[in-house]
Z-matrix of the N, CA and C atoms (Angstrom, degrees):
N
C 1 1.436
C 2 1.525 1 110.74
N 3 1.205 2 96.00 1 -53.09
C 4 2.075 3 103.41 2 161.14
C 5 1.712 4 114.27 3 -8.73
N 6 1.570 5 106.36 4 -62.16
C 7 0.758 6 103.75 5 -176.78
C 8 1.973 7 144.76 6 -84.07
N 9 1.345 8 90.58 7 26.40
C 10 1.537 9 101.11 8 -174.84
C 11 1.174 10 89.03 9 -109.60
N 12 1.195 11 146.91 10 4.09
C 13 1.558 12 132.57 11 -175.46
C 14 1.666 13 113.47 12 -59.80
N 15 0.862 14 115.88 13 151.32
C 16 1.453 15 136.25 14 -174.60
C 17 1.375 16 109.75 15 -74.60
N 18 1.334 17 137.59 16 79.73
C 19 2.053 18 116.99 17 -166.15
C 20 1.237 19 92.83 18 -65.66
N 21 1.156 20 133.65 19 -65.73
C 22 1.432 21 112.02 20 -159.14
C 23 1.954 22 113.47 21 -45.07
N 24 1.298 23 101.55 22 -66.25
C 25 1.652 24 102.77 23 159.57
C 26 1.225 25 113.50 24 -0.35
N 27 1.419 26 98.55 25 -89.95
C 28 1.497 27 118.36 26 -173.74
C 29 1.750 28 113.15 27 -44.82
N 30 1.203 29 106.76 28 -54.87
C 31 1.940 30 120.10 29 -170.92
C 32 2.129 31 85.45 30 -57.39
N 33 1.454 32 106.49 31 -55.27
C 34 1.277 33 82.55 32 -158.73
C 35 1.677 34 113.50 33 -89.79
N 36 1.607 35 125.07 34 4.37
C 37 1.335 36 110.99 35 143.32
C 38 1.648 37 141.21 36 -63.96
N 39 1.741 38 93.75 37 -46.38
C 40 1.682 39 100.89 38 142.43
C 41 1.495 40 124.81 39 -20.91
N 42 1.401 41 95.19 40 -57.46
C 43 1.635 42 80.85 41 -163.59
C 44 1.199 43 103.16 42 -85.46
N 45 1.460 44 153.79 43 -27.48
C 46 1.317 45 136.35 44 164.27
C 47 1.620 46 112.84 45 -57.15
N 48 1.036 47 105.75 46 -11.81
C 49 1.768 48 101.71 47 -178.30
C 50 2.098 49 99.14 48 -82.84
N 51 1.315 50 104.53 49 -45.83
C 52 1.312 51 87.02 50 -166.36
C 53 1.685 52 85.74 51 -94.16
N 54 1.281 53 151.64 52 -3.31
C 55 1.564 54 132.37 53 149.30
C 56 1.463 55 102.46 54 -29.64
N 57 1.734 56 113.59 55 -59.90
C 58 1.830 57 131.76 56 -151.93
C 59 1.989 58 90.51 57 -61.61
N 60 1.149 59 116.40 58 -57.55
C 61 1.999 60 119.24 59 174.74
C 62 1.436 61 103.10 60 -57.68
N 63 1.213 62 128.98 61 -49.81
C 64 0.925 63 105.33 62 -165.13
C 65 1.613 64 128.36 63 -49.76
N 66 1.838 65 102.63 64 -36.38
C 67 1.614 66 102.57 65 169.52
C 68 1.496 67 110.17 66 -96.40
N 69 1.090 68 118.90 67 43.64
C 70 1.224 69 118.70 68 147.53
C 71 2.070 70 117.79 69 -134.62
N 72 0.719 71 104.22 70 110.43
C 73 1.660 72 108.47 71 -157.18
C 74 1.981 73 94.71 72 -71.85
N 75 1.560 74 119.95 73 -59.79
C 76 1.512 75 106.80 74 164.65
C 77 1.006 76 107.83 75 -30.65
N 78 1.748 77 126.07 76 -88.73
C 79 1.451 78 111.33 77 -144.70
C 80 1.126 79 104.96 78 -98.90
N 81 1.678 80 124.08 79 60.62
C 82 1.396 81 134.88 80 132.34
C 83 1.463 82 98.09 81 -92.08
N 84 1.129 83 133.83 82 -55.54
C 85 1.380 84 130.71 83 -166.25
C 86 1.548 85 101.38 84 -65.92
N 87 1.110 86 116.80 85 -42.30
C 88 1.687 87 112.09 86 166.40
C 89 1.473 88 108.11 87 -30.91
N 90 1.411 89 84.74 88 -65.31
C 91 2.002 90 82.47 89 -162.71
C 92 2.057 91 101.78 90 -85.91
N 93 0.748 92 117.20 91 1.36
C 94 1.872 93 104.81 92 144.13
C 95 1.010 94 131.95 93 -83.87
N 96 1.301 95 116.70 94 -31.15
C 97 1.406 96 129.39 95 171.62
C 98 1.762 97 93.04 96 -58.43
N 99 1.507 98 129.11 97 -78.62
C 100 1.413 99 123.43 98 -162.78
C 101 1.600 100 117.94 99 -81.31
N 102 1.419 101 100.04 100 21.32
C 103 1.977 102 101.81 101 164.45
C 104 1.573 103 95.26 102 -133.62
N 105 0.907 104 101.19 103 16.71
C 106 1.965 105 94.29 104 177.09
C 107 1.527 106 119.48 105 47.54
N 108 1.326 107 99.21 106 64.90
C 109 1.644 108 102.95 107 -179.10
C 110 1.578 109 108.06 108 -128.09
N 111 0.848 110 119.19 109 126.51
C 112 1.766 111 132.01 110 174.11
C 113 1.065 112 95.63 111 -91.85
N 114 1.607 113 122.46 112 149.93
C 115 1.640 114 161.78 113 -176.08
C 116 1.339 115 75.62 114 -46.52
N 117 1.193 116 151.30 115 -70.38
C 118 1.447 117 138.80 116 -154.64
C 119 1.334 118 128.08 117 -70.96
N 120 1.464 119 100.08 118 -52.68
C 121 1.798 120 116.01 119 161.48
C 122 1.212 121 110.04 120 -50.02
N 123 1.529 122 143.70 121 -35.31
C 124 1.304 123 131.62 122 -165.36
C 125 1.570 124 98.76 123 -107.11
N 126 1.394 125 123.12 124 -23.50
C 127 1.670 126 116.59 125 148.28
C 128 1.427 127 117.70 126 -47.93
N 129 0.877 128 126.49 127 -49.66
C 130 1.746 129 133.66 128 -174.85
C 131 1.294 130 113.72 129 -70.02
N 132 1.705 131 117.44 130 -33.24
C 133 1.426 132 116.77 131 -162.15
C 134 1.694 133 101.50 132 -118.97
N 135 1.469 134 89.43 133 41.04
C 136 1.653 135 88.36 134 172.37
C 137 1.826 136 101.93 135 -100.13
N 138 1.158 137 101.78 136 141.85
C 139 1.396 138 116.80 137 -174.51
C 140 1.739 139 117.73 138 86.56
N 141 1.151 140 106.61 139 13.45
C 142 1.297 141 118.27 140 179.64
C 143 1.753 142 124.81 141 -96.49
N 144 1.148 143 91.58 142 149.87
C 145 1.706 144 77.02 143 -177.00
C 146 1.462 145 113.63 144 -83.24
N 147 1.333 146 116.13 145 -47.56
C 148 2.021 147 91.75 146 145.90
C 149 1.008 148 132.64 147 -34.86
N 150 1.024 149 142.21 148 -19.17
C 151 1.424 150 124.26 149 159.10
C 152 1.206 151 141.71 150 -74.91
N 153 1.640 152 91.65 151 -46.44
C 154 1.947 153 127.06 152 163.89
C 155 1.150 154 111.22 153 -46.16
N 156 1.936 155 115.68 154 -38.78
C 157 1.610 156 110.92 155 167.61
C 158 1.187 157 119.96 156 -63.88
N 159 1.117 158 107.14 157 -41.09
C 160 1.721 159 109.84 158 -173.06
C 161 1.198 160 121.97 159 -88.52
N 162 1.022 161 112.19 160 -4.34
C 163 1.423 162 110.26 161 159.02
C 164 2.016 163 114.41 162 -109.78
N 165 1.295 164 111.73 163 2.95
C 166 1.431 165 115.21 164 142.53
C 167 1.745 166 108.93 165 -71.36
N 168 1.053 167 122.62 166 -56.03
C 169 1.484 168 118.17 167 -151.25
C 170 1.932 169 86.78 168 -70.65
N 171 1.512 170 122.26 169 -40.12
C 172 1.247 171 100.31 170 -166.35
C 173 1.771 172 103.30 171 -65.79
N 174 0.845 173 140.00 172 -12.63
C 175 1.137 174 125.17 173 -134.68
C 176 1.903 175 94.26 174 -109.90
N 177 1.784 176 93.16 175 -31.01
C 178 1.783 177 106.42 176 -178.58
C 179 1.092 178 91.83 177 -73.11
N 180 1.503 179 154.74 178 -18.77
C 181 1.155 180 168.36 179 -156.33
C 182 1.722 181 118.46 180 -90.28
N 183 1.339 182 102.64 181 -39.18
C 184 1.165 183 101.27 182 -168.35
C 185 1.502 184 112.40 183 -144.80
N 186 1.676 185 126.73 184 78.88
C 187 1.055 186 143.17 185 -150.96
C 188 1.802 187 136.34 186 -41.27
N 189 1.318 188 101.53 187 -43.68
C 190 1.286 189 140.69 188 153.91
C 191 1.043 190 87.73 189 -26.96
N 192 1.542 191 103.43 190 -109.94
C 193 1.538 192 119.51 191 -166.05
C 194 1.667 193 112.61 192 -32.83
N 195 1.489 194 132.59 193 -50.49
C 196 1.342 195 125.58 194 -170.36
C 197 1.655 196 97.01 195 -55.17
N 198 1.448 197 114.70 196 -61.01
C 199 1.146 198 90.66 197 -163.50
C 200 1.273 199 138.70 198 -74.88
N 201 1.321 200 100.91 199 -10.07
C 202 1.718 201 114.03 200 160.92
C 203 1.777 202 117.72 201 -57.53
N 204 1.257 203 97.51 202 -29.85
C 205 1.758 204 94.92 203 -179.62
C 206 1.323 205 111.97 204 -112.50
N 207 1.569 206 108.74 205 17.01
C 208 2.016 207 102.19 206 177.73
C 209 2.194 208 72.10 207 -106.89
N 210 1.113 209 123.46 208 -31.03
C 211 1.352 210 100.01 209 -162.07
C 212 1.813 211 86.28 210 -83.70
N 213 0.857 212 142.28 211 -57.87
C 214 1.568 213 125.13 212 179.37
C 215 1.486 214 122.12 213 -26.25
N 216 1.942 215 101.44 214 -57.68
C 217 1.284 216 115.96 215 -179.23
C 218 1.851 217 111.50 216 -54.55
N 219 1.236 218 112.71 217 -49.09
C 220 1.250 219 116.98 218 -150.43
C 221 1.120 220 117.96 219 98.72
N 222 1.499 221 127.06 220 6.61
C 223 1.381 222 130.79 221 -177.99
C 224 1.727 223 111.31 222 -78.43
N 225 1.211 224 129.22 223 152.92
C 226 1.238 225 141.08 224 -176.96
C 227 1.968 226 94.93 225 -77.47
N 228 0.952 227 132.29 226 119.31
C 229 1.691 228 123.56 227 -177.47
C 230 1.851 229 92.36 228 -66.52
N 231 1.413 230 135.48 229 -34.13
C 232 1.153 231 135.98 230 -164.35
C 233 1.688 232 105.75 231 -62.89
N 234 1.781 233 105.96 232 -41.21
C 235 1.333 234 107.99 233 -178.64
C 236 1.593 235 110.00 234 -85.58
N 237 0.959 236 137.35 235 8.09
C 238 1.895 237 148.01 236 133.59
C 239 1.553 238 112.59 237 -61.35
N 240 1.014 239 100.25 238 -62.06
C 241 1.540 240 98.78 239 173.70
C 242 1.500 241 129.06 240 -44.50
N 243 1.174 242 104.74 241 -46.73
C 244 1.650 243 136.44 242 178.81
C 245 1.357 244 110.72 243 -57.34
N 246 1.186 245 112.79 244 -37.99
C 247 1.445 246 125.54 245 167.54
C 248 1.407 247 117.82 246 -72.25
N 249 1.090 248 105.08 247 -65.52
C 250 2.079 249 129.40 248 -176.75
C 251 1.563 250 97.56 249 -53.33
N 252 1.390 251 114.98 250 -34.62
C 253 1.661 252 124.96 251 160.26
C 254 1.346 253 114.93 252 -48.97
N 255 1.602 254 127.57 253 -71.01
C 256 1.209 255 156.63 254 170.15
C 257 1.469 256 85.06 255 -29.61
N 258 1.172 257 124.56 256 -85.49
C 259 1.290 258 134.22 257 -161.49
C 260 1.595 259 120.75 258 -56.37
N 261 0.979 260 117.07 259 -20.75
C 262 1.767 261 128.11 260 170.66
C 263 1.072 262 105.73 261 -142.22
N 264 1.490 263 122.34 262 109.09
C 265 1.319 264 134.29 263 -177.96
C 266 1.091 265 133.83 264 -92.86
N 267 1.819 266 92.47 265 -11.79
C 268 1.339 267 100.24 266 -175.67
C 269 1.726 268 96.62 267 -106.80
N 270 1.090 269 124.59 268 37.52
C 271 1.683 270 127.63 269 -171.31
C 272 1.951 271 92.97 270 -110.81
C-alpha cells in the first residue's frame, strides 16, 4: 500500500507540517529529539520524503498538534490522516 502514496501529496503535507514547527521552536525540538535529527540532518533533509514521512507520522501521532496545524494550514486533518494511514498499515 506504501506504495501508492501521492509524493507530491506527501512533500506538500510535509511541508505544512514542518512550516506549523517551524514557529514553534519547543515542539520542533520535540519532534528532533523523537526522529533523531540534528540542526543539520533536518537542514539537509528538507524537501525530502523522509522527512515529509516523519513528520506525517509525528503529527498522526500526536493529536493536538495535527489539529492545530491542519486548522492553521487549511489542511483537511482527514487528508493527514489518509496519509499517516498510507504510511502504517498496520495502525
Amino acid at each position: 500500500m506504501r506504495d501508492r502514496i501521492n509524493t507530491e501529496e506527501l512533500l506538500y503535507v510535509g511541508e505544512a507540517c514542518l512550516n506549523w514547527l517551524a514557529a514553534d521552536v519547543n515542539e520542533l525540538e520535540r519532534f528532533m529529539a523523537l526522529a533523531g535529527f540534528s540542526p543539520q540532518r533536518l537542514r539537509d533533509s528538507v524537501g525530502t520524503q523522509e522527512l515529509a514521512e516523519g513528520l506525517i507520522d509525528y503529527f498522526g501521532r500526536h493529536e493536538a498538534q495535527l489539529l492545530a496545524m491542519c486548522a492553521n494550514a487549511g489542511l483537511d486533518v482527514n487528508r493527514v490522516m489518509g496519509l499517516w494511514h498510507s504510511l502504517n498499515p498496520q495502525s
